[in-house]
C-alpha positions as CSV (number, residue, x, y, z in Angstrom):
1,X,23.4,20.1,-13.0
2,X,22.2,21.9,-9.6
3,X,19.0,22.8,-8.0
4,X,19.8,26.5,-8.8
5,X,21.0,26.2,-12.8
6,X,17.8,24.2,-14.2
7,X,17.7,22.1,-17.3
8,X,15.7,23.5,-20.3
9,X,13.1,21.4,-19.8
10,X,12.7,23.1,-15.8
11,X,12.8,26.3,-17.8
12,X,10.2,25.4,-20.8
13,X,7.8,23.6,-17.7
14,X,7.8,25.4,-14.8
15,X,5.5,23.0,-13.1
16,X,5.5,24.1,-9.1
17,X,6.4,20.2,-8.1
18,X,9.9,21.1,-9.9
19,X,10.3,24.5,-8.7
20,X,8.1,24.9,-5.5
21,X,10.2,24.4,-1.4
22,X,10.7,20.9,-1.0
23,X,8.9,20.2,2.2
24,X,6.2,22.7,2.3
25,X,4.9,21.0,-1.3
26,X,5.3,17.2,0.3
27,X,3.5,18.4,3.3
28,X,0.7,20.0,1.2
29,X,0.5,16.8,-1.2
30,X,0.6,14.3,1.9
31,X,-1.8,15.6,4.0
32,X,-5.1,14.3,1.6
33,X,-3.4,10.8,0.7
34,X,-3.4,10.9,5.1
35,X,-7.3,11.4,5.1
36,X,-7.9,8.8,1.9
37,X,-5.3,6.4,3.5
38,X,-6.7,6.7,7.2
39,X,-10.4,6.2,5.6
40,X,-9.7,3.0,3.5
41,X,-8.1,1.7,7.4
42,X,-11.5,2.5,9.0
43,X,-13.3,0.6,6.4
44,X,-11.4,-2.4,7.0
45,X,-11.9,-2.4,10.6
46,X,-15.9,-1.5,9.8
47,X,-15.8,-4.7,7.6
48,X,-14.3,-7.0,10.4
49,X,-17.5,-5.2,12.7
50,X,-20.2,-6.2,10.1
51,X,-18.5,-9.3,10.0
52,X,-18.7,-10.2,13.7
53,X,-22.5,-9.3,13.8
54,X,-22.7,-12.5,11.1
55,X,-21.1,-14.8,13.5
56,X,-17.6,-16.6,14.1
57,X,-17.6,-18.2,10.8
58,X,-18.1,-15.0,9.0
59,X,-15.2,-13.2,11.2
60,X,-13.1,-16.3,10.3
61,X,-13.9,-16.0,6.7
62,X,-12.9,-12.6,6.3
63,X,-9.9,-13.3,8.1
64,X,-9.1,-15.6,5.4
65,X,-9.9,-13.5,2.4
66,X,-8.6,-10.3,4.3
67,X,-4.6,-10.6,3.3
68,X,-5.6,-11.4,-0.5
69,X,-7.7,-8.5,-0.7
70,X,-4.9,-5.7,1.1
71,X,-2.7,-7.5,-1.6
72,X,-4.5,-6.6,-4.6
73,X,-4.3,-3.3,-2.9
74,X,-0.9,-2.8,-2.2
75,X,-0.3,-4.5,-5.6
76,X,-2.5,-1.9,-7.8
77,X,-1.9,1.1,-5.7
78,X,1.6,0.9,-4.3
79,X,3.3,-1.1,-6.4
80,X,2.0,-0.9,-10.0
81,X,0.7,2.3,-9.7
82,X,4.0,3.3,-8.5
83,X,5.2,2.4,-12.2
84,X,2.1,4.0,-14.0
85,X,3.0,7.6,-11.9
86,X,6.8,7.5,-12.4
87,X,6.7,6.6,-15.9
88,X,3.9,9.2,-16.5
89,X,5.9,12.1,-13.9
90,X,9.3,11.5,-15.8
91,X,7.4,12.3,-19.3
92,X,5.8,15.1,-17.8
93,X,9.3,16.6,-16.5
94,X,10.5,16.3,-19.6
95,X,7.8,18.3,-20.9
96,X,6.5,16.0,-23.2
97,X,2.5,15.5,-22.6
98,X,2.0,13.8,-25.7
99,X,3.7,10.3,-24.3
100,X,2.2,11.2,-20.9
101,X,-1.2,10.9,-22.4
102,X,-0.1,7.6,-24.1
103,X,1.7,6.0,-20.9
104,X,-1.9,6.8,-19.6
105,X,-3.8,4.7,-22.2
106,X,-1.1,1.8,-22.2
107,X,-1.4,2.2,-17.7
108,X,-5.4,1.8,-17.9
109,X,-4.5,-1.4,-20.5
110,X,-2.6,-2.8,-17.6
111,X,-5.2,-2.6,-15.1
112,X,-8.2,-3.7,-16.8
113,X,-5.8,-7.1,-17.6
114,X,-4.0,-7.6,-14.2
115,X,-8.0,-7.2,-12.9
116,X,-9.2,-10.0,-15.3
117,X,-6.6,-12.0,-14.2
118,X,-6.2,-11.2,-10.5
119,X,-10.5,-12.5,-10.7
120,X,-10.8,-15.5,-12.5
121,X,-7.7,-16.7,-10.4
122,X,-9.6,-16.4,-6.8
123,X,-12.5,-17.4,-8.5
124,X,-10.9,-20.8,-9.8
125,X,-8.4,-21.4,-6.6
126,X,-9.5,-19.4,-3.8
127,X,-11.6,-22.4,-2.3
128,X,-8.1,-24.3,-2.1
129,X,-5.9,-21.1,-1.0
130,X,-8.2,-20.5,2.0
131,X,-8.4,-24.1,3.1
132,X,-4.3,-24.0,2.2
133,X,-4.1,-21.1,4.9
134,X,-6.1,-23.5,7.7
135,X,-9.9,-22.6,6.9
136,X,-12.5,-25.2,6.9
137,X,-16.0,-26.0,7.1
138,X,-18.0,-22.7,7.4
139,X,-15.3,-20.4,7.9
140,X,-14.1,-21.3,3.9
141,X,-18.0,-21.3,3.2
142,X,-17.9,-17.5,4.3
143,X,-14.8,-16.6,2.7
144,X,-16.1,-17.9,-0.6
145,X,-19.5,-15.6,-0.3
146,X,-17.3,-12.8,0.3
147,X,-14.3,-13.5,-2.2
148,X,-16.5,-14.4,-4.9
149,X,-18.5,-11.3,-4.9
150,X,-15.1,-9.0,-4.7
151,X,-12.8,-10.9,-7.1
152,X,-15.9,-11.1,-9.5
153,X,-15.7,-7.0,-9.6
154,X,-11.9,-6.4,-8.8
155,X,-11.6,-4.8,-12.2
156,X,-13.2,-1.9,-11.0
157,X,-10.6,-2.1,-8.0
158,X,-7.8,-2.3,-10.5
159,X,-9.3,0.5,-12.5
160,X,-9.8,2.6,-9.4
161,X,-6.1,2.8,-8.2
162,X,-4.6,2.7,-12.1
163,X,-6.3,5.6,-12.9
164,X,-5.9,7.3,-9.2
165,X,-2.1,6.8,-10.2
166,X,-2.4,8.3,-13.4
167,X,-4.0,11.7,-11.9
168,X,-0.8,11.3,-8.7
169,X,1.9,11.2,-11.9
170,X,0.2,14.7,-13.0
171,X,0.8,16.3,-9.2
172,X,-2.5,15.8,-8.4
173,X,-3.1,14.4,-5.1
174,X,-6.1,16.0,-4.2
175,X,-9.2,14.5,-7.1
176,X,-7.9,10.6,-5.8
177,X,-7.7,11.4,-2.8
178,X,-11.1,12.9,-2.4
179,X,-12.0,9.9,-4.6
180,X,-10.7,7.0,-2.3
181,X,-12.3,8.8,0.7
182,X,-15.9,9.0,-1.0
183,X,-15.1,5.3,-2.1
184,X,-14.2,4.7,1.6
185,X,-17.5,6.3,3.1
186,X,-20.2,4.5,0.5
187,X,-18.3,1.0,1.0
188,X,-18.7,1.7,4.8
189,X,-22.6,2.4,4.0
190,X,-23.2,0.0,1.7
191,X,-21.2,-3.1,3.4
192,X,-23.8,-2.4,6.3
193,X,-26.7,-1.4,4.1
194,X,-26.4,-5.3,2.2
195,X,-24.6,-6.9,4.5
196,X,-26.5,-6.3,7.5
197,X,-29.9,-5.7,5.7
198,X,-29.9,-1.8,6.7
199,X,-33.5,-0.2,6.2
200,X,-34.8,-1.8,3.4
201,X,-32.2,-3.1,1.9
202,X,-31.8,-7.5,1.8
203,X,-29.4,-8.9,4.4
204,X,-27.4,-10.6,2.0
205,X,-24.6,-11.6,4.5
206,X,-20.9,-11.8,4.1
207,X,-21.4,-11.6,0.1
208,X,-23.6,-8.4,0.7
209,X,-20.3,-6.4,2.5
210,X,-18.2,-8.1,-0.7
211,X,-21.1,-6.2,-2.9
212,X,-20.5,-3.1,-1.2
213,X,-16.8,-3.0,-1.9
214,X,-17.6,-3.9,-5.5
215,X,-20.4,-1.1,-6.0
216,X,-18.2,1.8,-4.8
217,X,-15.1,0.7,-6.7
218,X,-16.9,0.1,-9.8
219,X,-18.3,4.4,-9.1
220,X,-15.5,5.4,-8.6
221,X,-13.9,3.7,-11.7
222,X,-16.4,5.5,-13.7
223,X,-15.9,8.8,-12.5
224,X,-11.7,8.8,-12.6
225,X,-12.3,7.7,-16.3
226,X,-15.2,10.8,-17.3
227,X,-12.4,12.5,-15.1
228,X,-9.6,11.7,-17.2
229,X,-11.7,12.1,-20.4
230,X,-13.0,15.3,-19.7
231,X,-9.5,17.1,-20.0
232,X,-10.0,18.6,-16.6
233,X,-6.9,16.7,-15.3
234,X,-2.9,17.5,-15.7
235,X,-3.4,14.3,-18.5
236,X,-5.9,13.4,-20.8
237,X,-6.9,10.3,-21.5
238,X,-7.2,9.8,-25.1
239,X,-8.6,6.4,-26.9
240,X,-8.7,7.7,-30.2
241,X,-5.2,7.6,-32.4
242,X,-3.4,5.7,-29.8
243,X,-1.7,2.9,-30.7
244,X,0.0,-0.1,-28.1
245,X,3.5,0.3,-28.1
246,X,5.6,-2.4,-26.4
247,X,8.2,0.0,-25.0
248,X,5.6,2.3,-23.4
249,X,4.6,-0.8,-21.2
250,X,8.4,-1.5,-20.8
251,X,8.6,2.0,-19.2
252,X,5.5,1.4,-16.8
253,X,6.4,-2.7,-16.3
254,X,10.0,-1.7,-15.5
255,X,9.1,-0.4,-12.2
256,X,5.6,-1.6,-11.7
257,X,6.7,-5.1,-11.9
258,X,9.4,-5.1,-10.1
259,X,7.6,-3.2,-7.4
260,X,5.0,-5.8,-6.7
261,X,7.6,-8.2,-5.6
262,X,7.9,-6.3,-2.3
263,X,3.9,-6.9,-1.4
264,X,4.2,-10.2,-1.6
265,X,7.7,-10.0,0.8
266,X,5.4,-8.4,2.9
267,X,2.4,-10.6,2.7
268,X,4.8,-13.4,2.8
269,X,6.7,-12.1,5.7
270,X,3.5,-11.6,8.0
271,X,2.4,-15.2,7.3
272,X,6.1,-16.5,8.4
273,X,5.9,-14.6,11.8
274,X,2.1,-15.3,12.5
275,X,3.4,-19.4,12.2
276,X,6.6,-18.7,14.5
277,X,4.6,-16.4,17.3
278,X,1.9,-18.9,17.5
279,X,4.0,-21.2,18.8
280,X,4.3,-19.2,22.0
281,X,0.3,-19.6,22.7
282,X,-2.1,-17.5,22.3
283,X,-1.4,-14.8,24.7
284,X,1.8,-14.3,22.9
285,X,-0.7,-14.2,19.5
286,X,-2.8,-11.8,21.0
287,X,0.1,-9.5,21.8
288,X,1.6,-9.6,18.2
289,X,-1.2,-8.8,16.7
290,X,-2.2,-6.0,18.3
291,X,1.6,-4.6,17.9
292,X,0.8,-5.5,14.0
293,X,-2.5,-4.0,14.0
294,X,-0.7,-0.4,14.9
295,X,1.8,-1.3,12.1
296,X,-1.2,-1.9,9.4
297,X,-1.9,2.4,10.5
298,X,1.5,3.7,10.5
299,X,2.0,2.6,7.2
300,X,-0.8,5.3,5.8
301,X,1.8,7.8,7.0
302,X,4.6,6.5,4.9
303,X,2.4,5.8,2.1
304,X,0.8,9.4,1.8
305,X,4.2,10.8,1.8
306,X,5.9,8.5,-0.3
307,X,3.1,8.6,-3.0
308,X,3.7,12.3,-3.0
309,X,7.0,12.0,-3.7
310,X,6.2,9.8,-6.5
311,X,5.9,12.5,-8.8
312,X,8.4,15.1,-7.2
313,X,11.0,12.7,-7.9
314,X,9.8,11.7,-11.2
315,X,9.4,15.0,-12.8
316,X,12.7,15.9,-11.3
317,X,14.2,13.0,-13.2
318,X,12.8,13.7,-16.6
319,X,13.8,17.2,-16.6
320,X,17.5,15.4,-15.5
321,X,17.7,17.6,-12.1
322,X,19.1,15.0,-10.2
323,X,20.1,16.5,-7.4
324,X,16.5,18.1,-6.7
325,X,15.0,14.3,-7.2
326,X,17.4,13.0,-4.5
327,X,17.0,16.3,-2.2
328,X,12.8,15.4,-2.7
329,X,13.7,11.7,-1.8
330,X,15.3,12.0,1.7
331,X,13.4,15.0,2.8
332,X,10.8,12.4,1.9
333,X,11.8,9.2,3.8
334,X,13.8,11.6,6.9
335,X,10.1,13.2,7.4
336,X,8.3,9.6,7.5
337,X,11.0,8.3,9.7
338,X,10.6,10.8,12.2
339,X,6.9,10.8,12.3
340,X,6.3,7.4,12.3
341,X,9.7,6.8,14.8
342,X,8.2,9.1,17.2
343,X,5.4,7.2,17.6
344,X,7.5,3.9,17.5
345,X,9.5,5.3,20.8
346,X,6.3,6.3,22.5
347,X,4.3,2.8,22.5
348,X,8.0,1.4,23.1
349,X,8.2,3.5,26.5
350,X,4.3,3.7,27.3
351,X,2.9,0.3,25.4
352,X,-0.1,0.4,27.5
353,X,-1.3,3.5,25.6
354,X,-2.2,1.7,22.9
355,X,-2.5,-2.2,24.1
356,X,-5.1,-0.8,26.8
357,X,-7.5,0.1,24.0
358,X,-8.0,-3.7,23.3
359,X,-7.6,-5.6,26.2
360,X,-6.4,-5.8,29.9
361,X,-5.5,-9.0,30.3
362,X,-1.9,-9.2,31.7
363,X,-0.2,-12.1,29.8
364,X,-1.4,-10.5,26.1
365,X,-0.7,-6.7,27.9
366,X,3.0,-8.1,28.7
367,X,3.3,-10.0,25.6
368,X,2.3,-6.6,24.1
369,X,4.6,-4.9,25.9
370,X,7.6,-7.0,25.0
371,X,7.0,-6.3,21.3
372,X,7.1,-3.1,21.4
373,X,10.0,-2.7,23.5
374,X,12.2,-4.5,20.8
375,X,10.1,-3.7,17.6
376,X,8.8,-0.2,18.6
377,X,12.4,1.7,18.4
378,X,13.1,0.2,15.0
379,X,9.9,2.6,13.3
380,X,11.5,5.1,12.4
381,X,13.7,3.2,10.4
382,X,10.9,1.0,8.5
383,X,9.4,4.5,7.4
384,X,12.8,5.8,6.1
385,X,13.1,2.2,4.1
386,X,8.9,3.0,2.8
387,X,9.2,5.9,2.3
388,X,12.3,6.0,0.0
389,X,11.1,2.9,-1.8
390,X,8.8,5.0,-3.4
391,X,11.1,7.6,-4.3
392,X,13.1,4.9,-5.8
393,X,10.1,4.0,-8.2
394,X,9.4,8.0,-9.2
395,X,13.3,7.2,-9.6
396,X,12.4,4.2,-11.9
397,X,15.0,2.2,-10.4
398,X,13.4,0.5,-7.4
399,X,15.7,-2.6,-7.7
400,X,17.7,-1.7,-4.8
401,X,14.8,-1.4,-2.1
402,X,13.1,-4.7,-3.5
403,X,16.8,-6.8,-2.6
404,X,16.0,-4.7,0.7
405,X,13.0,-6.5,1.3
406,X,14.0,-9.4,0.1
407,X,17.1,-9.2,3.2
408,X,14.3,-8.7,5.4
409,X,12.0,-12.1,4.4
410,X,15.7,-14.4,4.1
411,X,16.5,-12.8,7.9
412,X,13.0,-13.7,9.3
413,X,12.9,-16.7,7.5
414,X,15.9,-18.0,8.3
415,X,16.7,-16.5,12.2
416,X,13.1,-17.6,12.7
417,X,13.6,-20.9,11.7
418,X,16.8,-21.0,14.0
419,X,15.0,-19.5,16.9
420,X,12.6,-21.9,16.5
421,X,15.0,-25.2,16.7
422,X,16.4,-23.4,19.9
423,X,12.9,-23.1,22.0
424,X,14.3,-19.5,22.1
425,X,11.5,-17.5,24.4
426,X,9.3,-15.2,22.5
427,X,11.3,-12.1,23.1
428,X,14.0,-13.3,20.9
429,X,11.2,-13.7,17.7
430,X,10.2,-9.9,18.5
431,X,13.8,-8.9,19.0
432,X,14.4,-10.6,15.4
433,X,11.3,-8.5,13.8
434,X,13.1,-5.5,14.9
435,X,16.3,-5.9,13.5
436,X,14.5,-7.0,10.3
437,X,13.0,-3.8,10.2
438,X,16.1,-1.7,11.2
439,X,18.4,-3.5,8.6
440,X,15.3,-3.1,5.5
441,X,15.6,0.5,6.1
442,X,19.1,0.8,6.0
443,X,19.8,-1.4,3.5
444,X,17.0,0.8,1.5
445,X,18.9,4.3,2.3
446,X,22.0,2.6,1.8
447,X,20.5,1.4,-1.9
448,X,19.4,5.0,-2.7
449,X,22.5,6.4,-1.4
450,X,25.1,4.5,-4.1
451,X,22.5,4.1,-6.9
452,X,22.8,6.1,-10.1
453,X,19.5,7.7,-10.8
């Protein structure tokens, strides 16, 4: 099978994402996940802002909750959702709508459970899982007026990003993207508005900018579900005649499930190198987490393009063009590595550029400096190793770049540990985070490369 003799089922569906130029559609699907993506990052910064107003017990809480909260995220968008829009692109590719409409009843089953569950866990254990990750006193008493108010509505969160998914699986980037960015912009005014006590609405504190979170997401869950109902979408959601069928939630749970095992490697890789750096002091600290801080918005980049290729890659695999799905995948993960290794190279020649914006004190400037000159070349290839993991899901076989990250967490883990015994200077622990990163993405393309799809 090539690109230019398409299967019947290219020829009986001639959806544009399985005929259209490769790059031009990724770029045209990419650029509004860039806007939602960049949005959501401001809100999170806005948060940490309302925060600070509250106090230092209030910026310590959220720093607490913070990590659990981008989990969920990455969890329901990236990693599950990943599942709910390959499973739903690959039926859609094969031209079969009636089991794309299904796969989108059984996905919006998945998320209203993993959001029961994901809230009556923080809101049984999260007193002990912030005092487990150092908080005490009034900094846990913060965390628990903002986690409690968030977990007690992460449904709607869950809901938000299933359904989001559901509409990406279809081709349609732009109706969640314009969703998430309208969810972005009335968390940012409601956080302040109860939080804050804006005008004449109550200060309610740190549980007020957990109630703005809640109210948007709970919106927006609403309107994706009118949305999906409505029949204005690629897929219509249908609750009437459908029946639960274990191996439609096989074909989501295949991917999804596996995929959320590289959040946590994330989660849990941060938490590993935020313990190692801190030995150095807190200069050294300071200077890793401002180098992190860039990360946390260079992976929007990689996610907008590799959520658009999502579906590419998906529909290419259900109507069995195979060699369009893998063309779709490195076009993919070569674009995100260049973008987001350009950038990697510049702070790693000019660090000040982007360390100046936060402080000028010369030991966290140096420390700073040091990171990026052994993290900041390795980018490129942490966007190639997103990027693709993404593709692998629309692939439905994401196994490959999950033993990727799980390379990463054993290296870090383990040279860190070493390093540590050794009373190695810090440059060695930045010098290990970049050849973590370089060996995840190769081990990822190298995955995708000898991987039947």
């Amino acid at each position: 099978m090539t690109a230019e003799s398409p299967s019947p089922a290219v020829a009986a569906n001639p959806n544009p994402l399985l005929t259209a130029p490769i790059l031009g559609t990724l770029a045209r699907l990419s650029v509004p996940n860039v806007i939602a993506m960049s949005a959501t990052s401001a809100v999170a910064i806005a948060e940490t802002a309302y925060a600070g107003q509250l106090g230092i017990p209030a910026l310590a809480g959220l720093a607490l909750v913070f990590p659990m909260v981008m989990l969920q995220q990455m969890l329901s968008a990236g990693a599950m959702g990943g599942g709910v829009s390959s499973a739903i692109s690959r039926a859609l590719g094969a031209d079969n709508n009636r089991r794309a409409e299904q796969l989108a009843f059984h996905a919006l089953v998945i998320g209203a459970i993993a959001g029961v569950v994901f809230g009556v866990f923080f809101l049984m254990f999260g007193q002990y899982i912030y005092r487990l990750l150092g908080g005490s006193g009034d900094a846990v008493t913060e965390a628990l007026a903002y986690s409690n108010i968030v977990f007690l509505g992460t449904v709607s969160l869950w809901l938000t990003n299933t359904l989001a998914s559901v509409i990406r699986g279809g081709g349609d980037m732009k109706i969640p993207s314009i969703t998430l960015l309208v969810v972005a912009i009335s968390q940012f005014l409601l956080a302040g508005a109860f939080g804050l006590g804006w005008g004449p609405f109550p200060a309610l504190g740190m549980a007020g900018i957990g109630l703005g979170l809640v109210i948007a997401f709970s919106a927006s869950a609403l309107f994706l579900i009118w949305y999906l109902l409505s029949g204005k979408a690629r897929i219509k959601l249908t609750l009437k005649g459908v029946r639960l069928k274990a191996e439609m939630f096989r074909d989501i749970l295949k991917v999804g499930a596996i995929s959320c095992i590289s959040p946590l490697q994330t989660v849990l890789t941060v938490l590993i190198l935020t313990r190692l750096i801190s030995e150095f002091g807190v200069e050294a600290l300071a200077g890793y987490g401002i180098g992190a801080r860039l990360e946390f918005l260079l992976v929007p980049i990689a996610f907008a393009i590799g959520v658009a290729c999502v579906p590419m890659v998906g529909m290419a695999i259900g109507a069995k063009n195979i060699v369009r799905a893998r063309q779709v995948a490195w076009t993919g993960g070569i674009s995100a590595g260049i973008l987001i290794g350009a950038i990697g190279l510049i702070v790693a020649l000019f660090p000040d550029l982007w360390t100046g914006m936060f402080t000028n004190a010369y030991p966290v400037m140096k420390s700073a400096g040091l990171y990026f000159a052994w993290v900041g070349p390795f980018y490129g290839l942490f966007g190639l190793g997103l990027c693709l993991y993404f593709s692998s899901q629309g692939a439905g076989k994401v196994l490959g770049p999950v033993i990727a990250g799980t390379i990463r967490l054993v290296l870090v883990a383990l040279g860190g540990w070493m390093l540590a015994s050794y009373n190695t200077p810090e440059w060695t622990i930045f010098a290990l985070i970049g050849a973590a990163m370089a060996i995840y993405g190769a081990a990822t393309a190298f995955s995708v490369y000898v991987s039947r799809w």
